[in-house]
N, C-alpha and C positions, 0 to 999 in steps of 0.2 A: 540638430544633434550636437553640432558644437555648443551651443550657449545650454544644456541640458550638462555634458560635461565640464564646462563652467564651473556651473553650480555646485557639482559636486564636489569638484575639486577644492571651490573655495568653503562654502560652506558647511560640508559633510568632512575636510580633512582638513578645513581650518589653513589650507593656504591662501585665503583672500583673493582680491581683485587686481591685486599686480601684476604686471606683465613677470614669466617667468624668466630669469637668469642665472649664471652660474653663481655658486658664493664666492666672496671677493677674498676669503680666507682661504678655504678646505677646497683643495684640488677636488674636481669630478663629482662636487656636490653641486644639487642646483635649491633654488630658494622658489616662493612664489607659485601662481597657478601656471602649471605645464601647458593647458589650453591657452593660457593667451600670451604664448611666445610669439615673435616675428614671425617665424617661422611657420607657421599654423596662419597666422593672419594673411603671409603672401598664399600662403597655400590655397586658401577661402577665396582671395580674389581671382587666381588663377583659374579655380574649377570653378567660378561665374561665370570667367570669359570664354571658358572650351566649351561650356556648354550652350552658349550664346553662339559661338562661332561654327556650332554641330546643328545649329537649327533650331535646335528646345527654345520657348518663350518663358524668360523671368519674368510672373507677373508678382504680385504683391494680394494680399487680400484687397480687394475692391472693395468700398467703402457700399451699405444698403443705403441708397438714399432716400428721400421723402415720396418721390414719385412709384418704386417700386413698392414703398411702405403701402401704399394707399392702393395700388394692383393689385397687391396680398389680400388687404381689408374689402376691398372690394369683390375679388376672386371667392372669401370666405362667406359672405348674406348669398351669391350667389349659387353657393354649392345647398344640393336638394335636399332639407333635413328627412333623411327617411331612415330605416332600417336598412343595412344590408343584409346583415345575416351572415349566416355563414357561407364563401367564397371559393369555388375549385379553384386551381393552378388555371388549368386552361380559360375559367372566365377572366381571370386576371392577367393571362396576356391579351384573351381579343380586344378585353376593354381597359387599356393601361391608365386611363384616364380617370378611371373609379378605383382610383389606389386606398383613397380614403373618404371619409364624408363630413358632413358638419362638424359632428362632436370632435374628429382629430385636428381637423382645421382651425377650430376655433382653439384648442388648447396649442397649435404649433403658432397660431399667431399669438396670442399669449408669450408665449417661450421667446417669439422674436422682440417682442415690446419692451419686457426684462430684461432682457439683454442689452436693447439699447440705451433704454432710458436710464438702467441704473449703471450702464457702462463695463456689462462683463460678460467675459466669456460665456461661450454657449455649455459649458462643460459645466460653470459655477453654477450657473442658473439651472441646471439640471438635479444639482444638488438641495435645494430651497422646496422646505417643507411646509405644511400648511400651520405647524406649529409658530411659523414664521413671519405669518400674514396678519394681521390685524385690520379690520374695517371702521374707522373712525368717525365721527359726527353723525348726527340726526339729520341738519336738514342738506340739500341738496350743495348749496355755496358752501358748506364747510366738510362734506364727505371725502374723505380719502383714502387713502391706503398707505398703511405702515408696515416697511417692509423690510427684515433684518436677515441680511446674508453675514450665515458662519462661516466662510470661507470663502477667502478670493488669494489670488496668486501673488500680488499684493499686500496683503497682509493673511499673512499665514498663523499667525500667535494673536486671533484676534484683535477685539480691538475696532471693529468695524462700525461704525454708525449707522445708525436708520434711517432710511429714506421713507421719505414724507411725498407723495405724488398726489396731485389733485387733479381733478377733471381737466381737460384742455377740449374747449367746447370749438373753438378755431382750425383745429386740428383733429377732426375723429378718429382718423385712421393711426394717429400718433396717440390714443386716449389709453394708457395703462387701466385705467382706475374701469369703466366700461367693459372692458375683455375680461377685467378680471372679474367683476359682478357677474357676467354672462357663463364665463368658463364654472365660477362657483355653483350659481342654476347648474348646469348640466353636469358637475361630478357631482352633486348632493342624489341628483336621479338615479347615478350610475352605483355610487357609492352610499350604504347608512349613516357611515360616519367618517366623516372628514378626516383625515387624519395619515401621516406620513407625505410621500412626494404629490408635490403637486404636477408634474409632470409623469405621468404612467407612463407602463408599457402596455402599448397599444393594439389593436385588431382594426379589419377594415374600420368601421365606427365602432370601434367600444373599446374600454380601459380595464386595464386590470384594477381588480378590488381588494389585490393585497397591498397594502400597505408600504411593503417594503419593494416592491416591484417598478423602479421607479426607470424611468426610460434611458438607454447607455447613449454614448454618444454616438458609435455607430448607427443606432437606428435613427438620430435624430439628422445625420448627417444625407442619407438617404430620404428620408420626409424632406426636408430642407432641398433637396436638389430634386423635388418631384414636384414641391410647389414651383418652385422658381420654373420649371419647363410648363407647367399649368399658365404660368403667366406669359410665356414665351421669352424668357429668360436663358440666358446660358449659364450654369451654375458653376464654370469652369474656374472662373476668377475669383468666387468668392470663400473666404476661409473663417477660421475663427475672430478673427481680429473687425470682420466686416461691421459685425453689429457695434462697436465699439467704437468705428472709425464712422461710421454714419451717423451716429449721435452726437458725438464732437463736431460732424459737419452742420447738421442740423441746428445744435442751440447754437453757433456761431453762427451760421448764415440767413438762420430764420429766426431765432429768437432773438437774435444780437446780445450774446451774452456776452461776455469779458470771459477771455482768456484764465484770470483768477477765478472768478466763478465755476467754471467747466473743473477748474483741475479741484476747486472745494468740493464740487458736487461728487466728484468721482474720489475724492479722501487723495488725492493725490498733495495736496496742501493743507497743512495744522489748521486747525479756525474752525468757525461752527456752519454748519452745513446750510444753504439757501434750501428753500422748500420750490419744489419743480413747478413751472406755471404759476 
């Protein structure tokens, strides 16, 4: 909430990133963003510690890592491709475990891949339309996916560069390019023509065919902590920042990347972008 009014302070009312204080001329004026006085700062740290010291646990978003990746990918071949059809209330409490079926699994893993690999929020990547997607090369070593997000938190005035991802044959459960060939099969079934969110709004197994129907965050936030308890997961720790922070962990501890490359690939640094794997 504070860094939200930050924001606005500084960039909607043009009092910048200064700490707030009085003017050193004009009595009972003050200069600067009012959010990041001292005073506001002891304050933030104090309601850390009362509420640590009441019992409440500060955690952080926790990082998805490689092994719960591969749980998910795993969890998803294993789920029954069938119809369900349409579902009373009362079948979906006795059997909470059939919340959803292939076709939603596979597009929610999708959703999780996106988010790590190109390093953003679950909210951006809900945004990213099929106008967006591009499937490159003919033969197999050179197929990929090219993939241009209009909006990230980020860079908000455009601006954003394309991501280039290719197979990662070492890694399947980490494979963007695969989920999305597979996700594509099954919305071309559902849908005539491709076009708007790639990510829908959803039924037990089935997508919406409008267009513009594309999935909120609340729903995905709910899917997301339904898989996670499918896998025996506690979904308690993990927030938006997870898929972001798992992938950072990821090409540094498995793919050994350099710290410069991580922050090129995420546009965090000028220079031309490396191509993933």
């Amino acid at each position: 909430m504070r860094a939200a009014v930050s924001h606005k302070f500084g960039h909607d009312h043009k009092l910048g990133t200064q700490p707030w204080s009085e003017h050193p001329k004009i009595a009972g004026k003050s200069i600067r963003n009012l959010s990041l006085s001292v005073t506001v700062s002891q304050y933030m740290v104090s309601l850390c510690q009362r509420k640590v010291w009441s019992g409440e646990a500060i955690t952080s978003a926790q990082a998805i890592d490689e092994v719960t990746m591969k749980h998910l990918w795993d969890f998803v071949w294993a789920t029954p491709c069938k119809e369900y059809g349409p579902t009373s209330r009362k079948r979906k409490a006795e059997n909470s475990a059939e919340w959803a079926g292939f076709v939603i699994h596979s597009m929610l893993l999708l959703l999780y891949l996106v988010s790590m690999i190109c390093l953003l929020h679950y909210d951006e990547a809900l945004q990213i339309t099929w106008g967006d997607i591009t499937f490159q090369g003919f033969r197999p070593a050179d197929f990929c996916v090219r993939l241009e997000v209009s909006f990230r938190k980020t860079h908000q005035y455009r601006g954003i560069a394309p991501f280039y991802v290719y197979a990662d044959e070492q890694h399947p459960w980490m494979c963007l390019v695969q989920t999305f060939a597979v996700w594509w099969m099954l919305a071309r079934e559902k849908c005539e023509n491709l076009d708007g969110f790639v990510f829908k709004k959803i039924g037990i197994d089935s997508i919406s065919v409008n267009p513009t129907d594309g999935m909120t965050s609340d729903a995905f936030l709910e899917c997301f902590c339904n898989n996670l308890l499918d896998i025996g997961v506690d979904p308690h720790p993990y927030g938006t920042h997870s898929f972001r922070r798992g992938e950072c962990q990821f090409l540094y501890k498995v793919c050994r990347w350099y710290f410069r490359n991580i922050c090129d690939w995420e546009g965090w640094e000028q220079g031309p972008l490396p191509c993933l794997w």
